[in-house]
N, C-alpha and C positions, 0 to 999 in steps of 0.2 A: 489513554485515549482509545479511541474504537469507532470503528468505521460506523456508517449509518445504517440501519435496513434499507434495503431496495435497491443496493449496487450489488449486481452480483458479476464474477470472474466465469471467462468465456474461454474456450481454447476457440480459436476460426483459421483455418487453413495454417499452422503452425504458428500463430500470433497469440497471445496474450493479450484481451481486451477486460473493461471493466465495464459493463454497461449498466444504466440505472434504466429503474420500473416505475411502474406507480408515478405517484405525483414528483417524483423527483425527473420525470423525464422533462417538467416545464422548468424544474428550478436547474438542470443543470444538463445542458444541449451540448450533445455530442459522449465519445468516449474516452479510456484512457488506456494506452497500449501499454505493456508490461513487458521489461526483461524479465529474465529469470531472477533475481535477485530481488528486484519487484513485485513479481508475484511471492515472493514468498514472506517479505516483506508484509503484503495485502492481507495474502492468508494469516500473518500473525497477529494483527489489527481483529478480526472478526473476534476475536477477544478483549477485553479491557489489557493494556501492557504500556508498562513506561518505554521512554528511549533506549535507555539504559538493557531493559531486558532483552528488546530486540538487536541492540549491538553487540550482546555477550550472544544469542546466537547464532546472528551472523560467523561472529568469530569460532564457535564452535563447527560451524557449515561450511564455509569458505574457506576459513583459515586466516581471515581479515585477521589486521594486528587491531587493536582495540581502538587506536586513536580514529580511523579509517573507516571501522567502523558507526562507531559515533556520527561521522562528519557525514558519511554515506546518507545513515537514518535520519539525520538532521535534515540535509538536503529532502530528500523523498519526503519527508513529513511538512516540512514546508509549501512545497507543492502541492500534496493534499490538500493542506489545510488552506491554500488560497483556491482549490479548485470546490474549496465547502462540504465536503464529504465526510467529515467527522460528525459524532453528537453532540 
């Protein structure tokens, strides 16, 4: 999976935002705030990568044990994908 063109990641007064351009600003109103684990999560998206690869490096970053991780990425992907932001 991989995020869409025209979201892009903001640093604003020490927040973590996601905001869309272009025509995505009619298909999808408003932003998406990011922890740190989120963003990094975000930034690994901007590539094509399964769940799978983002939970081995979480666990390599974090030190998340593997199950945790999984469940973590699951969760955040889920959200995404109901807030429409994948291709």
């Amino acid at each position: 999976m991989k995020i869409k063109e025209g979201f892009f990641l903001r640093e604003i007064a020490d927040t973590t935002v996601v905001v869309p351009t272009g025509i995505l600003i009619h298909e999808f109103k408003g932003v998406i705030h990011l922890n740190e684990t989120g963003k990094f999560i975000w930034e690994l998206l901007q590539e094509d990568i399964t769940i799978e690869e983002i939970a081995d490096k979480l666990v390599e970053k974090y030190k998340f044990d593997q199950e945790r991780a999984i469940k973590s990425t699951q969760k955040f992907i889920e959200q995404l994908q109901n807030a429409n932001v994948f291709e």
